[in-house]
C-alpha positions in Angstrom: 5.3 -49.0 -43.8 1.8 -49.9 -44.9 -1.1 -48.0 -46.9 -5.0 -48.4 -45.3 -7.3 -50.4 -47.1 -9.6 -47.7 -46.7 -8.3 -44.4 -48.0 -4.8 -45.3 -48.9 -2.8 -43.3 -46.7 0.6 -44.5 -45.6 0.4 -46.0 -42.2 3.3 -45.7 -39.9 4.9 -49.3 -38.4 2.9 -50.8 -35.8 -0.3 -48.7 -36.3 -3.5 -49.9 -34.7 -5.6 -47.4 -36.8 -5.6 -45.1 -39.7 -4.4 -41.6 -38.9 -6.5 -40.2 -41.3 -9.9 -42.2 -41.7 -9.8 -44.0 -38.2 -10.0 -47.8 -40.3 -8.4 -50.3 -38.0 -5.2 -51.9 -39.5 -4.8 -55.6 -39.4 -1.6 -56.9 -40.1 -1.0 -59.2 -42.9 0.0 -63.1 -41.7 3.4 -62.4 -43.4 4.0 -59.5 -41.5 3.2 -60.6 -38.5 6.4 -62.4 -36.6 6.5 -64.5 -33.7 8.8 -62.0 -31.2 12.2 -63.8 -29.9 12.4 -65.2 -26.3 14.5 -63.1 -24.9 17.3 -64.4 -22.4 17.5 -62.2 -19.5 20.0 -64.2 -17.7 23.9 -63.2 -19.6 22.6 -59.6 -19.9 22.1 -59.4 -16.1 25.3 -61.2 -14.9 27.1 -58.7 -17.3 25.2 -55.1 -15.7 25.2 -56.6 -12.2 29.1 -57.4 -12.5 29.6 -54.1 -13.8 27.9 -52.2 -11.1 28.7 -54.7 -8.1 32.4 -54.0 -8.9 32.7 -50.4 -10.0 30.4 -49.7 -6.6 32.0 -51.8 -4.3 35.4 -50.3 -4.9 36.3 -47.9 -2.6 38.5 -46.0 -5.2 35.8 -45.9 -7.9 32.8 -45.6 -6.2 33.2 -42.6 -3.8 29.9 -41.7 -1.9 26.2 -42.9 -2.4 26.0 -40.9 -5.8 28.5 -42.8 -7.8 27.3 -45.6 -6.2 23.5 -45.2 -7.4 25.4 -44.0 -10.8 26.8 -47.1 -11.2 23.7 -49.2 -10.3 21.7 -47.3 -13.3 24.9 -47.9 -15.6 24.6 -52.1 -15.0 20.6 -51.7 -15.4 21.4 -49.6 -18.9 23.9 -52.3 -19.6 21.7 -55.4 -19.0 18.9 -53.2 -21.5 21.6 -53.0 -24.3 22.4 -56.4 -23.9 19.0 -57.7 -24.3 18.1 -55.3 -27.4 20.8 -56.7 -29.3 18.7 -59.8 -29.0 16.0 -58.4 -29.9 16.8 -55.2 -31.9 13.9 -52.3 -32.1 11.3 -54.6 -30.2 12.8 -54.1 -26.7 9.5 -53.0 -24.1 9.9 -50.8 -20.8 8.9 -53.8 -19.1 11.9 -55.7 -20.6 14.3 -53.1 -19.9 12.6 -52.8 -16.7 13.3 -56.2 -15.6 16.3 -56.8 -17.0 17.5 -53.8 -14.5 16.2 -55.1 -11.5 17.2 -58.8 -12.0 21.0 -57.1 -13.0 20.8 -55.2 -9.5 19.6 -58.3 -7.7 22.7 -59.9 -8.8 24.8 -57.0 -8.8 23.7 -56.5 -4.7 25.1 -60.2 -4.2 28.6 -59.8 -6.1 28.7 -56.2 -4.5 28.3 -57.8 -0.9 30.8 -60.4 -1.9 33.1 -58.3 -2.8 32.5 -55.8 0.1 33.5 -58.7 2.8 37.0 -58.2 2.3 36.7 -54.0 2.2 35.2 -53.7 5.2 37.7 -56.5 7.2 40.2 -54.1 6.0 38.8 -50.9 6.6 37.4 -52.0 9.9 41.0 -52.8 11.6 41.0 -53.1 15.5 42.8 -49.6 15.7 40.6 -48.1 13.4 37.4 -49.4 15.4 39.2 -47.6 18.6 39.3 -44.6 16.8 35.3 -44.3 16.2 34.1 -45.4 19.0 36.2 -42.7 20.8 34.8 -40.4 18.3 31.3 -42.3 19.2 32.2 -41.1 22.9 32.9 -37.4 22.4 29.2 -37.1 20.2 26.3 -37.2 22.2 24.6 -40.6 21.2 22.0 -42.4 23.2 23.8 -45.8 25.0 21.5 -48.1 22.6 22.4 -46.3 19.4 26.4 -46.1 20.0 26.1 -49.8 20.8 24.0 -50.5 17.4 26.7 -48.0 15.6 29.6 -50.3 17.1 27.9 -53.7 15.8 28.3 -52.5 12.9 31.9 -51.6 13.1 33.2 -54.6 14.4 36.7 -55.8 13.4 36.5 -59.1 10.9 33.9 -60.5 9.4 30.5 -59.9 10.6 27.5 -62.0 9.9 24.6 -59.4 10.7 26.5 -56.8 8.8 27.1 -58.9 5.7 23.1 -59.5 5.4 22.3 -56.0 6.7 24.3 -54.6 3.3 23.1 -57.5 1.1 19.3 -56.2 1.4 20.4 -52.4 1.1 21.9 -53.1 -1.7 19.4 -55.3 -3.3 17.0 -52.5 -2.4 18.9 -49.6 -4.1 20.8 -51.0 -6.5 17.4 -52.9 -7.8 15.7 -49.5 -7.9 18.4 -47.5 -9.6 19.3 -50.8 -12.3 15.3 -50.5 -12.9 15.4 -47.1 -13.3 18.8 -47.1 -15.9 17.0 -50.4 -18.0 13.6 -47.9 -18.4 16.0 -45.0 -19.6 18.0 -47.1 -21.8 15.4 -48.9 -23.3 13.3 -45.1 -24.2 16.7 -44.2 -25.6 17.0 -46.8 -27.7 13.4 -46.8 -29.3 13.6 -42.8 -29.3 16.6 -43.7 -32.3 14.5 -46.6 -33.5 11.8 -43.7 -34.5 14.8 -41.4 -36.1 
């Protein structure tokens, strides 16, 4: 806390201006700190692990909720992470970035880890089953054949890069989204 040169009343951190007479506040030299470099890098490995591998399991991550959930819960993480490096002086556009870049990498290890999953979800027998369900629904030719690509037994190239960019879509929103929240949450108790 600081007083205005002005009229003396006590100025709260970071003011710009006097609340009461409008006199601009200049910071003293001493005050005034050179902010630490933050390192994005560990903070985003550790949300995007987190949300690549509690989305990417089929037991954990049941339908697109959980799975956006989880992408939010990695961007939050990555924010926490980077304001203990920098405790109280965290931005939105921090937090902001360190969500996306923990989605980014989240979206790879998620795809990585989804290679597997899908061989052994999409087993020849299984395959026969949906396209005979793909039979009885009334699909135009072009779409059932697009449908089937995707459900091809082993590993598939085109799918693998199809869910790469859907996930670095989503989960790059949704990690933005939970660094923003995490980061007003923390400077909501830096102000209490």
């Amino acid at each position: 806390m600081s007083q205005c040169r002005e009229c003396g009343a006590t100025l709260p951190e970071d003011s710009r201006y006097c609340l009461q007479c409008g006199t601009e506040n200049k910071p003293s030299a001493a005050n005034a700190q050179p902010q630490k470099e933050l390192d994005f890098l560990k903070p985003a490995i550790a949300g995007g692990l987190a949300l690549a591998i509690l989305s990417s399991l089929p037991i954990i991550a049941y339908g697109n909720v959980l799975c956006c959930l989880w992408a939010q819960a990695g961007g939050g993480l990555a924010a926490w992470l980077l304001n203990k490096q920098r405790p109280g002086g965290l931005t939105y556009s921090d937090g902001a970035f360190g969500g996306v870049f923990s989605g980014l990498i989240g979206a790879f290890v998620a795809t990585l880890i989804s290679i597997p999953v899908q061989m052994l979800v999409f087993t020849p027998e299984r395959v026969a089953e949906i396209q005979a369900q793909f039979e009885q629904a009334r699909m135009q030719p072009e779409v059932r054949e697009f449908m089937m690509r995707f459900m091809s037994p082993g590993f598939d190239l085109t799918r693998a890069v199809f869910f790469l960019l859907i996930y670095m879509v989503a989960f790059g929103l949704f990690s933005m989204i939970g660094g923003i929240i995490t980061t007003a949450i923390l400077s909501r108790k830096k102000l209490d």
